[in-house]
MMTF fields as JSON, N, C-alpha, C and O atoms, coordinates in Angstrom:
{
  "mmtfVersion": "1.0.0",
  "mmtfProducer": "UNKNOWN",
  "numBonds": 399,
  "numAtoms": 400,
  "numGroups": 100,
  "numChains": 1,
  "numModels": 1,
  "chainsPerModel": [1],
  "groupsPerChain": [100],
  "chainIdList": ["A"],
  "bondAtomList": [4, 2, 8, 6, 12, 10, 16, 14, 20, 18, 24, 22, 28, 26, 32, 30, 36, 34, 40, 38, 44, 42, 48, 46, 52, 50, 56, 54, 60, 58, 64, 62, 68, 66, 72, 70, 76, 74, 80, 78, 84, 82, 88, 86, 92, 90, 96, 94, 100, 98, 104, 102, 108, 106, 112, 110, 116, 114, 120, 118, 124, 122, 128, 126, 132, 130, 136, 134, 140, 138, 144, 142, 148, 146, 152, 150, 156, 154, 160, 158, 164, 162, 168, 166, 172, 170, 176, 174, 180, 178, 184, 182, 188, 186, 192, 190, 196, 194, 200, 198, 204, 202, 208, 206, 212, 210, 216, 214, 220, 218, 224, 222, 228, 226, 232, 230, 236, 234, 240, 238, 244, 242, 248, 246, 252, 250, 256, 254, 260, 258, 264, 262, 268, 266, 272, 270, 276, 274, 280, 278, 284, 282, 288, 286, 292, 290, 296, 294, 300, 298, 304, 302, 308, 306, 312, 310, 316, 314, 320, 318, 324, 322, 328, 326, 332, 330, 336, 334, 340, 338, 344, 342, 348, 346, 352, 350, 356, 354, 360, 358, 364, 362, 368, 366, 372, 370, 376, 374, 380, 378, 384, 382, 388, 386, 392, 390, 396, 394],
  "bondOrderList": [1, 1, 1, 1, 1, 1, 1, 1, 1, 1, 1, 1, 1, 1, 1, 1, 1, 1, 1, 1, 1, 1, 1, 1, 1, 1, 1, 1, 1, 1, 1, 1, 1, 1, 1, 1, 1, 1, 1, 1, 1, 1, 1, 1, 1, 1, 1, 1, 1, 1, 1, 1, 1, 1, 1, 1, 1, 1, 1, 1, 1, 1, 1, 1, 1, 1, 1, 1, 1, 1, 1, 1, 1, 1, 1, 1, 1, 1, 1, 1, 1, 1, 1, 1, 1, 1, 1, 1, 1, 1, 1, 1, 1, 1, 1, 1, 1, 1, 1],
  "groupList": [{"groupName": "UNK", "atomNameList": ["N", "CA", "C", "O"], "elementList": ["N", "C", "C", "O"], "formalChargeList": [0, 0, 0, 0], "bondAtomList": [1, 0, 2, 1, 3, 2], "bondOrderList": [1, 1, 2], "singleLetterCode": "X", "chemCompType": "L-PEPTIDE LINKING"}],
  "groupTypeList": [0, 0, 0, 0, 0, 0, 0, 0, 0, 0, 0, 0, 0, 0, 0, 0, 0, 0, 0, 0, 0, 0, 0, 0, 0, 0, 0, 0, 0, 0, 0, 0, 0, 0, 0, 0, 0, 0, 0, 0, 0, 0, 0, 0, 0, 0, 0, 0, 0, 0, 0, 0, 0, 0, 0, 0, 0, 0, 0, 0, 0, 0, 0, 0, 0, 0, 0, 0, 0, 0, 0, 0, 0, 0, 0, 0, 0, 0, 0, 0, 0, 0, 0, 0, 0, 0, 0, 0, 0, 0, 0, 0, 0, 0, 0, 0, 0, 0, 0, 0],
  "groupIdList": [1, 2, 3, 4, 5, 6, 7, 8, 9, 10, 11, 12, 13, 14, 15, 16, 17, 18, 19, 20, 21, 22, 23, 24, 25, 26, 27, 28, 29, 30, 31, 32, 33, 34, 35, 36, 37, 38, 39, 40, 41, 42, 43, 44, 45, 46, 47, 48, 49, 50, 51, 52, 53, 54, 55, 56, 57, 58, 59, 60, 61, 62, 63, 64, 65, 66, 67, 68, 69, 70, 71, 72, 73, 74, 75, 76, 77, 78, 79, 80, 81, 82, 83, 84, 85, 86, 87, 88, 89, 90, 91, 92, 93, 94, 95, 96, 97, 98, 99, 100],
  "secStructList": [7, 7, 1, 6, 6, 1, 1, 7, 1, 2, 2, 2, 2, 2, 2, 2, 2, 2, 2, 6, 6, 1, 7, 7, 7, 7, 5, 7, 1, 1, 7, 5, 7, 7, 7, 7, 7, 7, 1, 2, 2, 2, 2, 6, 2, 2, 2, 2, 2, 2, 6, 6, 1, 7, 7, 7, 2, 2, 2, 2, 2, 2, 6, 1, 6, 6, 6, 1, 7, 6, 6, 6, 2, 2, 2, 2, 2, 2, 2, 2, 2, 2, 6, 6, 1, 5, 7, 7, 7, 6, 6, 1, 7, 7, 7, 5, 1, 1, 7, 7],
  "xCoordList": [7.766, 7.025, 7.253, 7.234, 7.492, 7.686, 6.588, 5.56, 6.76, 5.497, 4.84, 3.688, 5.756, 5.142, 4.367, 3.528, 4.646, 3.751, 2.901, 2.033, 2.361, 1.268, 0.495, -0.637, 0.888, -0.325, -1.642, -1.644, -2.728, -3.979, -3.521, -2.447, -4.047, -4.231, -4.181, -3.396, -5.259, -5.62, -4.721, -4.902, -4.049, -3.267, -1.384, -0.342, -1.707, -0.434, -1.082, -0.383, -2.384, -2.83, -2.291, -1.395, -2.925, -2.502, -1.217, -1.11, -0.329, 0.852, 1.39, 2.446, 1.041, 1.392, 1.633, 2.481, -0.264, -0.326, 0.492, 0.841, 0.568, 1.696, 3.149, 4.031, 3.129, 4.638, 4.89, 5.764, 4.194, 3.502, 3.514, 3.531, 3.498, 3.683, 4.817, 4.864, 5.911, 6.94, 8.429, 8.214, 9.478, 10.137, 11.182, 11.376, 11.664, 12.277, 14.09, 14.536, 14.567, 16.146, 16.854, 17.305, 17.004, 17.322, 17.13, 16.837, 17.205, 16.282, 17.03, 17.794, 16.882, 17.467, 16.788, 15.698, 17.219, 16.278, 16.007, 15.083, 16.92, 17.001, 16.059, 15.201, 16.738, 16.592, 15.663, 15.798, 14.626, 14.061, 14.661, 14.744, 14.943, 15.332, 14.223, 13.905, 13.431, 12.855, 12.98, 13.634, 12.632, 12.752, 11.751, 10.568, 12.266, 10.908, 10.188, 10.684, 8.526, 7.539, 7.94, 8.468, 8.02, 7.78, 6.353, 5.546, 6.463, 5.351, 4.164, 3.092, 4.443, 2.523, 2.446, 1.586, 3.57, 3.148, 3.019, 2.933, 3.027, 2.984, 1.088, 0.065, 1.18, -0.481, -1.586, -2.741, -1.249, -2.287, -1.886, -2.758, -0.985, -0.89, -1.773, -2.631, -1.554, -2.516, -4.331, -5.256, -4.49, -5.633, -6.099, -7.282, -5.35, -5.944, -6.65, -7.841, -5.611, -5.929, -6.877, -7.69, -6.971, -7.773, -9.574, -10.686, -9.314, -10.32, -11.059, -12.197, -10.65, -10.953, -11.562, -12.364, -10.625, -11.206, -11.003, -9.777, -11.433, -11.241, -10.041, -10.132, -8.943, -7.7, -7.298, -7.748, -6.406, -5.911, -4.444, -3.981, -3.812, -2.038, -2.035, -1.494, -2.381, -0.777, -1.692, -1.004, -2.487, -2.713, -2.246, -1.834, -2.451, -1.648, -0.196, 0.411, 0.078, 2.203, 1.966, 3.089, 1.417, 1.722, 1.781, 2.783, 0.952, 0.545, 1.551, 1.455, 2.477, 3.742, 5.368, 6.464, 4.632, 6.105, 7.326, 7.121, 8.607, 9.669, 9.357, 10.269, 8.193, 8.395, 7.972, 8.475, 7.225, 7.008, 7.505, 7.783, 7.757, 8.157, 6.436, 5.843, 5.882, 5.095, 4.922, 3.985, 5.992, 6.027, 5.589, 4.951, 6.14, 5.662, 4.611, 3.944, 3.898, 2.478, 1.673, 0.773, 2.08, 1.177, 1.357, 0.707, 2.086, 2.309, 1.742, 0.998, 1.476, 0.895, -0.788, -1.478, -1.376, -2.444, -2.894, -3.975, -1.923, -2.275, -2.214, -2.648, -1.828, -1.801, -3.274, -4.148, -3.405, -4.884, -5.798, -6.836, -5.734, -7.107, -7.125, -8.172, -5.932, -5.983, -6.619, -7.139, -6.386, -6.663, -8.556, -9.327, -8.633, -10.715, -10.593, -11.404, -9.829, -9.55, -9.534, -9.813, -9.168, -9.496, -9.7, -9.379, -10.356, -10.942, -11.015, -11.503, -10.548, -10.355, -11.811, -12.521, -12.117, -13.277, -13.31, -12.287, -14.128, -14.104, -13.211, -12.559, -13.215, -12.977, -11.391, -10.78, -10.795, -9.497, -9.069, -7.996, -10.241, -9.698, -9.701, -10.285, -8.887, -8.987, -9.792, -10.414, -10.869, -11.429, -11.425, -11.438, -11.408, -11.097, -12.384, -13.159, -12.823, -13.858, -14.435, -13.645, -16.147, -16.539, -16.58, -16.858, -16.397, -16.611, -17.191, -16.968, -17.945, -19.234, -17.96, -18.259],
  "yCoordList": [-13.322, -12.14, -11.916, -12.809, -10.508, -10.824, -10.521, -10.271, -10.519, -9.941, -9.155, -9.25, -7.848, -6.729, -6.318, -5.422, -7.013, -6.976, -7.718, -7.481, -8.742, -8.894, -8.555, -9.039, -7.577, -7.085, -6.308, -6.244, -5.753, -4.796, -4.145, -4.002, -3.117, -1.941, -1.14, -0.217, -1.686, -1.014, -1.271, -0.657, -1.92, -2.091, -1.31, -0.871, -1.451, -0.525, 1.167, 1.928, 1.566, 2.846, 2.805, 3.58, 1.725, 2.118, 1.858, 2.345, 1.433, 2.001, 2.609, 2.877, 3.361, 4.944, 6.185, 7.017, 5.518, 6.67, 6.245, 6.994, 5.262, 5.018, 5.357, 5.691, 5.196, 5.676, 7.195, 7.676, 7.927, 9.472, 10.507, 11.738, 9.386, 9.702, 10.07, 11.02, 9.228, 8.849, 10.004, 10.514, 10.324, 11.034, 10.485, 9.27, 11.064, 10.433, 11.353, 12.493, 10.095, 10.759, 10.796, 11.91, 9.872, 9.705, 9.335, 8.154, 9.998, 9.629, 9.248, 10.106, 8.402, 8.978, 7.954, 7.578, 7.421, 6.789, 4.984, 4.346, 4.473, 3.315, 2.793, 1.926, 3.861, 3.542, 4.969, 5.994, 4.779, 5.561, 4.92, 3.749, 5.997, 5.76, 6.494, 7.56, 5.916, 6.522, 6.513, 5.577, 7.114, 6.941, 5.903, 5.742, 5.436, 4.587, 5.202, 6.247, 5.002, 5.665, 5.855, 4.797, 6.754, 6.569, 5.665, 4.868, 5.993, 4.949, 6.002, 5.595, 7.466, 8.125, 7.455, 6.638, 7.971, 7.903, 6.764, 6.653, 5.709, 4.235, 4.347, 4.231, 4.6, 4.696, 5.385, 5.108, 6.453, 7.255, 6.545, 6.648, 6.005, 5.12, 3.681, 3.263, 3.426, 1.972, 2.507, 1.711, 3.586, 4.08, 4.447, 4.468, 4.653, 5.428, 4.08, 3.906, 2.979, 1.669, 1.129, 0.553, 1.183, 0.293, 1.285, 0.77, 2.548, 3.101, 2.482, 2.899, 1.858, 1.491, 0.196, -0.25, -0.408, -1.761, -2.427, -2.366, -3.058, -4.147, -4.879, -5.323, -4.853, -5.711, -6.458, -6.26, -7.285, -8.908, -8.422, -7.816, -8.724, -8.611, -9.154, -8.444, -10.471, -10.469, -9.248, -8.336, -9.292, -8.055, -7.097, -6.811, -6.056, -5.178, -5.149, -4.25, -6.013, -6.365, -6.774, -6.532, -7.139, -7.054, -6.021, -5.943, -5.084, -3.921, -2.821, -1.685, -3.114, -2.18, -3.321, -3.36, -4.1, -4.792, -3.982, -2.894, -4.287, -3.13, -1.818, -0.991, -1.506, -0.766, -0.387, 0.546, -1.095, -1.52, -2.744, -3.124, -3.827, -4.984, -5.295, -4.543, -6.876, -7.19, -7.311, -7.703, -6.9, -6.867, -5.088, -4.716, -4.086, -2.615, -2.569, -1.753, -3.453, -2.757, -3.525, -2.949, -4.703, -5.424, -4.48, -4.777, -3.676, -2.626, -1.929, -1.583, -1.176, -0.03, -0.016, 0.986, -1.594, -1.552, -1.716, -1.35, -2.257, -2.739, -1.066, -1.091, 0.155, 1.288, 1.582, 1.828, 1.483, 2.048, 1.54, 2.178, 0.32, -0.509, -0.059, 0.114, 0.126, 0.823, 2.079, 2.46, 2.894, 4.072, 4.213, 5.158, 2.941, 3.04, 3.713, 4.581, 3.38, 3.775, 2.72, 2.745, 1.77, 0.628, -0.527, -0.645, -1.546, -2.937, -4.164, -4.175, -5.263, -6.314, -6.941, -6.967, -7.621, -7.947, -9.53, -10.038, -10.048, -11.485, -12.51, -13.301, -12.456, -13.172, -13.063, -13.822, -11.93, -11.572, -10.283, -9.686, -9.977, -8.311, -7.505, -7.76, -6.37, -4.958, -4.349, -5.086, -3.172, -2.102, -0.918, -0.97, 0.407, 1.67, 1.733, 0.838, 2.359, 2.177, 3.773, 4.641, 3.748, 4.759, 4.705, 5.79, 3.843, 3.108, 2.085, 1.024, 2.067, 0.828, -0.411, -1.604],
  "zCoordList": [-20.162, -19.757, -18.277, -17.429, -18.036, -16.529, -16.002, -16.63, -14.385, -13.445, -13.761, -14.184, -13.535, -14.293, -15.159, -15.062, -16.101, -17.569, -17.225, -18.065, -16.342, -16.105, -15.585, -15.589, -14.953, -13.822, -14.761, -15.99, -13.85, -14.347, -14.496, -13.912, -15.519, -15.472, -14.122, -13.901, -13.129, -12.239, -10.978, -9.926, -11.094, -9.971, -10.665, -10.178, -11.394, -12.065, -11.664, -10.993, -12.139, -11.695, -10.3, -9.963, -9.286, -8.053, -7.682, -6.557, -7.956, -7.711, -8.121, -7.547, -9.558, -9.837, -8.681, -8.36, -8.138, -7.12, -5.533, -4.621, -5.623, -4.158, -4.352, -3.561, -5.447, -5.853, -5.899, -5.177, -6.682, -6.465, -5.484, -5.48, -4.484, -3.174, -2.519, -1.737, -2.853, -2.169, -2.692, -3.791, -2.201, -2.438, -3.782, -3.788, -4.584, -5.67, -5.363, -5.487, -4.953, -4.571, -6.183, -6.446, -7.177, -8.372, -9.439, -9.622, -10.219, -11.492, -13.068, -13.511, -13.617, -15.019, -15.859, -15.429, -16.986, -17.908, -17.573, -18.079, -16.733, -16.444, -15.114, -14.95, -14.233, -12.563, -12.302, -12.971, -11.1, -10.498, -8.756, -8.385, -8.106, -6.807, -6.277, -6.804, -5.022, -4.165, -2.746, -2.286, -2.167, -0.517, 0.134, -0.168, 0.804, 1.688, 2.193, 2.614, 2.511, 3.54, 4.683, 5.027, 5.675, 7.042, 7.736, 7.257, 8.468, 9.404, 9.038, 8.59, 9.272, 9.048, 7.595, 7.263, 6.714, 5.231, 4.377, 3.154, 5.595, 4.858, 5.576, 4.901, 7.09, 7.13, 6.54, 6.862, 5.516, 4.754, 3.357, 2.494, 3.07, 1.887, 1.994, 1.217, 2.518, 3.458, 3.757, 3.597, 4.084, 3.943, 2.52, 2.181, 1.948, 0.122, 0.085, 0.343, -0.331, -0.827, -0.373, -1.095, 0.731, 1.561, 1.268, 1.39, 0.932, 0.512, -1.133, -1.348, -1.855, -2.795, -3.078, -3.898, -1.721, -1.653, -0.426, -0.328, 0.63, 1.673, 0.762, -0.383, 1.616, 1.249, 2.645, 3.773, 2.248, 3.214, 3.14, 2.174, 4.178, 3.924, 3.166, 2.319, 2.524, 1.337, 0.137, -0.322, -0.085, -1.085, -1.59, -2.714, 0.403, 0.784, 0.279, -0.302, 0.546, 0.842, -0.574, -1.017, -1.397, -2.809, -3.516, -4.227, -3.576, -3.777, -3.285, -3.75, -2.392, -1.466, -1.572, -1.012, -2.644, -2.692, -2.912, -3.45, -2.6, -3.129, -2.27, -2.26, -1.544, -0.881, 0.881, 1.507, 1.282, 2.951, 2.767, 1.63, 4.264, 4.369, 5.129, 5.903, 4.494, 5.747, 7.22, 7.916, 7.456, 9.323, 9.607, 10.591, 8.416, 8.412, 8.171, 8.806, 7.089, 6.757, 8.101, 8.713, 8.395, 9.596, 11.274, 12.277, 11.223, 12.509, 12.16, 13.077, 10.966, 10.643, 10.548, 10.739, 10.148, 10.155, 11.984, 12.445, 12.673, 13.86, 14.574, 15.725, 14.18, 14.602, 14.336, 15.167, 12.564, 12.592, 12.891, 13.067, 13.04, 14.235, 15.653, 16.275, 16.148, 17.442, 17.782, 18.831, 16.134, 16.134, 15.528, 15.36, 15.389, 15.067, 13.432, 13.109, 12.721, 10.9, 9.984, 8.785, 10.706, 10.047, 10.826, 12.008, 9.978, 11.01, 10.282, 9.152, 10.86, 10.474, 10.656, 11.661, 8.895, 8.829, 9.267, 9.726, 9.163, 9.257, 8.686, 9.368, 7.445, 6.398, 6.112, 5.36, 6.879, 6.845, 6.234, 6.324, 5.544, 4.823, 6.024, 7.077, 5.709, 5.65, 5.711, 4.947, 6.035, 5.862, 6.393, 7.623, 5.84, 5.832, 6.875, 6.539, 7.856, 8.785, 7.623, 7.252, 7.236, 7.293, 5.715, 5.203, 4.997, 3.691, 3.207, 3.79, 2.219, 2.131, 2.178, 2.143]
}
């Protein structure tokens, strides 16, 4: 069985919608090609998520595997902490500032 087939439901939903997102250069019945995020569109992608739930890098970087590298999503969150959008909790998560 691979990875894949193991995952939730809900984490397959959410990378529906991260994927959803992203530009699709080629398509056919085998392969889906997409474009990588830029830096805004990896930070409002990083915000959806992080809206649903307080997440930890490896979470994050699981959740964007195949498509940010952990050194991108760890710049990008270090943008939106700079920017007062998100804040590093104690314990090591993530949070979207302005969300229970």
């Amino acid at each position: 069985m691979s990875v894949k087939s193991k995952k939730s439901r809900k984490t397959k939903e959410s990378e529906g919608e991260v994927e959803s997102k992203l530009k699709v250069v080629y398509s056919d019945k085998d392969v889906v090609v997409m474009t990588a995020p830029n830096e805004e569109e990896l930070k409002q992608i990083l915000l959806d998520l992080l809206t649903e739930k307080p997440m930890n890098l490896k979470e994050l970087h699981s959740k964007l595997s195949g498509i940010a590298s952990e050194d991108k999503i760890r710049r990008a969150l270090a943008s939106l902490s700079e920017n007062r959008q998100v804040t590093l909790l104690e314990d090591g998560r993530y949070a979207k500032l302005g969300t229970d």
